[in-house]
Rosetta silent file (secondary structure, phi, psi, omega in degrees, C-alpha in Angstrom):
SEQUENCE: XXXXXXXXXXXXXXXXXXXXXXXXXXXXXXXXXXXXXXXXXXXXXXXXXXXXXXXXXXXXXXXXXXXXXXX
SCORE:     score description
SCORE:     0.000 S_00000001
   1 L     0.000  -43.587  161.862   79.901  -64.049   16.312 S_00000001
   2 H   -23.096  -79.813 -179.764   83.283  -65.246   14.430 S_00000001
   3 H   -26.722  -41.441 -170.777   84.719  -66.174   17.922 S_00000001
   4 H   -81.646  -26.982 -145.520   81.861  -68.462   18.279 S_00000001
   5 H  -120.900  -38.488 -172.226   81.428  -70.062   15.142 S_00000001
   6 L   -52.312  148.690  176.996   84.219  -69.608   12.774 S_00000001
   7 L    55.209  -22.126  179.469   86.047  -72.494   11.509 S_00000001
   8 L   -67.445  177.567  151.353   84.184  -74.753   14.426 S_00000001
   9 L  -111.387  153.273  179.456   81.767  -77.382   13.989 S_00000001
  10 L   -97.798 -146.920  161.694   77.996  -76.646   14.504 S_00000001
  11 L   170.165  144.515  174.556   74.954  -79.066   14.466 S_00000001
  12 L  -123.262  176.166 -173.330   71.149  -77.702   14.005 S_00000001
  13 L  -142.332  123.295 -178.616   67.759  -78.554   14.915 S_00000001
  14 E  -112.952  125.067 -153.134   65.932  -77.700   12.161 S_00000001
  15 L  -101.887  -30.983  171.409   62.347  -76.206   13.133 S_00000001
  16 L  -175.066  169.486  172.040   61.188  -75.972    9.468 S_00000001
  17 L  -124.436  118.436 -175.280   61.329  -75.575    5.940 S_00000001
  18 L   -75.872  172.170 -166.447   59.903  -72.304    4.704 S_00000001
  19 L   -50.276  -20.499 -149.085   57.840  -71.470    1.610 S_00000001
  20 L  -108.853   10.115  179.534   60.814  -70.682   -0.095 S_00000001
  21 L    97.469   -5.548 -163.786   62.556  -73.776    0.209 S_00000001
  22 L  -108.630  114.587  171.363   65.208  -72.629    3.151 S_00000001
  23 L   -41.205  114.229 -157.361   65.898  -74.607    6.166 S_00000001
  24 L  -114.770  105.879 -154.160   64.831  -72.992    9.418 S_00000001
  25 E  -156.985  162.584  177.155   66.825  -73.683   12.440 S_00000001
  26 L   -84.187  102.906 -161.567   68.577  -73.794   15.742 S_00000001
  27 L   -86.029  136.046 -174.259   72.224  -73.177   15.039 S_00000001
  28 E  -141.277  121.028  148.729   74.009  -74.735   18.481 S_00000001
  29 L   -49.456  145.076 -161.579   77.871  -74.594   19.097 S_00000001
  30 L   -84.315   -5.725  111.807   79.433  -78.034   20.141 S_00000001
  31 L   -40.633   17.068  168.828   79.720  -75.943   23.733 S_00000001
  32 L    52.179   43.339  153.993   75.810  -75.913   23.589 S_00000001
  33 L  -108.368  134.523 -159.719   75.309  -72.093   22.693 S_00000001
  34 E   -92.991  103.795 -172.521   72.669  -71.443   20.761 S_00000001
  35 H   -60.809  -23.823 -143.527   73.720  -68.731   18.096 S_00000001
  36 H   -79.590  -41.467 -177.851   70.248  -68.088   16.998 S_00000001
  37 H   -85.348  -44.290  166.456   69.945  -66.283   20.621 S_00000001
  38 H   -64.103  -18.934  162.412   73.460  -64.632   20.560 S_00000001
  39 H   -83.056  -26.366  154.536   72.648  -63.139   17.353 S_00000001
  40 H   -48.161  -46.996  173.461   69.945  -61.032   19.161 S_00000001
  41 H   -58.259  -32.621 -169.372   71.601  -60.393   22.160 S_00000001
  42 L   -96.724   15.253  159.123   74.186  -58.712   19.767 S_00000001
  43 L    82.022    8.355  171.836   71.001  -56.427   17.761 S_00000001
  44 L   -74.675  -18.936 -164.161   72.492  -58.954   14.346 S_00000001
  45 L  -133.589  163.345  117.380   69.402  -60.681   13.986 S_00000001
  46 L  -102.143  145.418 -178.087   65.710  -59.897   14.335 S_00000001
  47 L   -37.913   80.163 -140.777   62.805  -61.949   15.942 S_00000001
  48 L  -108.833  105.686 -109.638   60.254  -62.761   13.541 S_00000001
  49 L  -132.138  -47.175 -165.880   57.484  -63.275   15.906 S_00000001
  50 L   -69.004  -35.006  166.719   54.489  -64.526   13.403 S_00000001
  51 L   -91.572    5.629 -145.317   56.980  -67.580   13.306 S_00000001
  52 L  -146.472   77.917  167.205   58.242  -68.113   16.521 S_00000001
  53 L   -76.096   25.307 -171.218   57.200  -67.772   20.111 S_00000001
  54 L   -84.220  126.273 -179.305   59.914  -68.222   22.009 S_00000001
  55 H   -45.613  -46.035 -177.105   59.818  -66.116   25.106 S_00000001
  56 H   -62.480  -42.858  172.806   63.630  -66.378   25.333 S_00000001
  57 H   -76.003  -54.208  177.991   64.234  -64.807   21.397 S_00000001
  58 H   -57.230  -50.726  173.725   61.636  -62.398   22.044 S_00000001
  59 H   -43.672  -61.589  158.160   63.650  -60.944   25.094 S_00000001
  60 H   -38.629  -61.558  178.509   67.035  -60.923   23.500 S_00000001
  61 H   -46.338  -61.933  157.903   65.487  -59.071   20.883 S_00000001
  62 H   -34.239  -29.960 -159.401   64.098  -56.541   23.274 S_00000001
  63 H   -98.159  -57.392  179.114   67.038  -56.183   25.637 S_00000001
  64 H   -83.792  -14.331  151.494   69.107  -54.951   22.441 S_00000001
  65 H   -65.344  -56.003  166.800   66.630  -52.739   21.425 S_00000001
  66 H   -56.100   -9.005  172.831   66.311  -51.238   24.676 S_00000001
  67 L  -114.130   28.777 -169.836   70.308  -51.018   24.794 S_00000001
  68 L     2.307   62.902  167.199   70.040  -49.676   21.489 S_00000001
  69 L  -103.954  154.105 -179.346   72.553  -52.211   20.001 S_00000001
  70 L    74.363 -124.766  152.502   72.905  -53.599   16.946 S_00000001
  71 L   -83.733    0.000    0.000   69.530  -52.973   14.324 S_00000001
């Protein structure tokens, strides 16, 4: 995730602000990769489901469970 991120610039799409005050968001590389989905693919993040449908984040999630990577 370094490789992708470190030192670069990003730009979000910010999806919400949660009870708790914290900014909720699409993190996107200025090569248009969306980290939010590469942290899944690498088992770094999990899906939180109750807040989120996306078909694409749900898969990623699955795909590293089933490759038993990451969490």
């Amino acid at each position: 995730m370094s490789d992708l991120c470190f030192s670069k610039t990003v730009s979000i799409d910010i999806q919400d602000i949660d009870r708790y005050g914290r900014t909720v968001c699409i993190v996107w590389t200025v090569d248009s990769i969306n980290l939010n989905l590469e942290l899944l693919r690498s088992g770094h993040a999990l899906h939180y489901k109750h807040f989120d449908n996306s078909d694409d984040l749900a898969q990623a999630e699955l795909l590293a469970k089933i490759n038993k990577v990451g969490l």
